[in-house]
N, C-alpha and C positions, 0 to 999 in steps of 0.2 A: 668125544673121546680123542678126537685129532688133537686137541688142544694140550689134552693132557700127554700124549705122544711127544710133541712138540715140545713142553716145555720139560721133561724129562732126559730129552734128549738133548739140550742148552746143559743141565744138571750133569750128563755124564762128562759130557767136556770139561767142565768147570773141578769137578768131583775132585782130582789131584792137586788143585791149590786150595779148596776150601779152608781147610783148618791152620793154611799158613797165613789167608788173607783176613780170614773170621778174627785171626787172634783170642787171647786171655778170654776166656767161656768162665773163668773161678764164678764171677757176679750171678751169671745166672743160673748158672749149677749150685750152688750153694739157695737160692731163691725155688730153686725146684724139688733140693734136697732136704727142705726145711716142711714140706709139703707131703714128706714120708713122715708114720707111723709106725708103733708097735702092731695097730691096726691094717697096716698095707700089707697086702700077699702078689700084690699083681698091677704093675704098671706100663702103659700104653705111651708111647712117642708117636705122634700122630707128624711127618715130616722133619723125619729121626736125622736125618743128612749122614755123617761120618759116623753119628754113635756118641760124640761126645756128653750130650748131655744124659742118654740111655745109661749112661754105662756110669755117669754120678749117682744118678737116682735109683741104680741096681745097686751102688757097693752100698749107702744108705739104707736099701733094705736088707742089705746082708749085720750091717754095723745094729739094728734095730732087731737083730737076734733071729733072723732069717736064717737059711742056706740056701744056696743056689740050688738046687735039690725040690725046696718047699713054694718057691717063689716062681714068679712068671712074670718074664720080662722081654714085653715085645719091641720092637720098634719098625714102623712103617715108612717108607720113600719109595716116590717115584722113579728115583736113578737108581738103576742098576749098579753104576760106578761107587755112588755114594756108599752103597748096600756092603759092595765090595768092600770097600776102606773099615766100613763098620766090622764086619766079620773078619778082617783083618787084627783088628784090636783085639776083639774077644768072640768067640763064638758061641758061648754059650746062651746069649739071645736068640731071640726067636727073630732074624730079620725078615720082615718080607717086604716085596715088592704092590707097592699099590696107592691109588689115591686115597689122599684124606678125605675126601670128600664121601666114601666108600669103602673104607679101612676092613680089606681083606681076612680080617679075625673071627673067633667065636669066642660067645662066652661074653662075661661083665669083667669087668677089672673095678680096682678101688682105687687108681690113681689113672687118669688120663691127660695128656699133657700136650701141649703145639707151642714149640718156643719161636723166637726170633721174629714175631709179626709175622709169623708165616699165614695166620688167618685172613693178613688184610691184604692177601696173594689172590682170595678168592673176591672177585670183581662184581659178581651179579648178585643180585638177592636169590637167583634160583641156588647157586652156586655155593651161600649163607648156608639156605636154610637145607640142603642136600647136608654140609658137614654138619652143620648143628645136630637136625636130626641122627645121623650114625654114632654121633659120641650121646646124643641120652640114651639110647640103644645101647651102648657097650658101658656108662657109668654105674655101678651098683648101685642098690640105693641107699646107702651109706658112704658112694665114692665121693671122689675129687675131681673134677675140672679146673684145668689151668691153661690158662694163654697168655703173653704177652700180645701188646700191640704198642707202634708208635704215635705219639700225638706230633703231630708235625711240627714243624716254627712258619706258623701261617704269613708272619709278617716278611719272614725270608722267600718264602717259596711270591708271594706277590712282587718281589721286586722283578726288574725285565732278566730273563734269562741271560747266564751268561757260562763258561767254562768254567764253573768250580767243581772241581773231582769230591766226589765223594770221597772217599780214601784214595789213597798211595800206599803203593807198596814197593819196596825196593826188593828185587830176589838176586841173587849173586851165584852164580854158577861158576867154580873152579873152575879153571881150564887142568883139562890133562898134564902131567907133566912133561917138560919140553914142548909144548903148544903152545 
């Protein structure tokens, strides 16, 4: 559990630039929002971050003849901060706080979902087969499992290490006026 402490705790600091450094989400919200039904009443974000993609794949079940009312719409993080930003945008999810590996929920859902390679976050096979197992646990047996994951560029990653940034970001903070 220290671990999980630990790296939640990296998430809450980060939590306030997430969705300015993540950038444009359309691609994968619309890949997630395509994965709702007339048949979904109930979808699961297993390391929900801010909410964005929670809250594509809720208006999707509402567009698919829903109402917020009839539907159930959770989403799970480790960060607190993250949690916050989400209930920020909308409250009417159900946020909670907790690992994916042991997603804090009752009950089955018919869509369950972990975007962003978050799955290839868990390192051990205990680690695997911990999340695996809690999401057949919460899938109905007519639901949906979805993850992305990244296939790397093997031939990049063998060359000798050097300083290339993942991304850049430029952030520009006005100065006060007369400052």
């Amino acid at each position: 559990m220290a671990n999980f402490r630990q790296r939640h705790a990296t998430f809450d600091d980060f939590a306030e630039y997430y969705d300015l450094v993540v950038g444009d989400r359309a691609t994968m919200a619309a890949f997630y929002r395509r994965l709702v039904s007339d048949r979904t009443h109930s979808t699961l974000e297993l390391a929900c971050g801010t909410g964005t993609i929670t809250l594509a794949v809720a208006q999707r079940l509402v567009e698919c003849g829903g109402k917020w009312e009839q539907c159930r719409v959770v989403g799970v993080d480790e960060s607190a901060e993250m949690l916050r930003i989400a209930r920020a945008k909308d409250a009417r999810p159900e946020w909670l706080l907790g690992d994916m590996r042991a997603p804090p929920v009752e009950g089955i859902f018919d869509l369950v979902i972990c975007c962003y390679n978050t799955v290839q976050s868990l390192l051990t096979d205990d680690d695997l087969a911990k999340f695996f197992r809690s999401v057949r646990s919460i899938v109905g047996p007519n639901g949906v499992f979805a993850f992305d994951i990244m296939q790397p560029d093997l031939q990049y990653l063998s060359k000798p290490p050097r300083d290339y940034p993942a991304r850049a970001v430029r952030i520009i903070i006005p100065l006060a006026a007369g400052g």
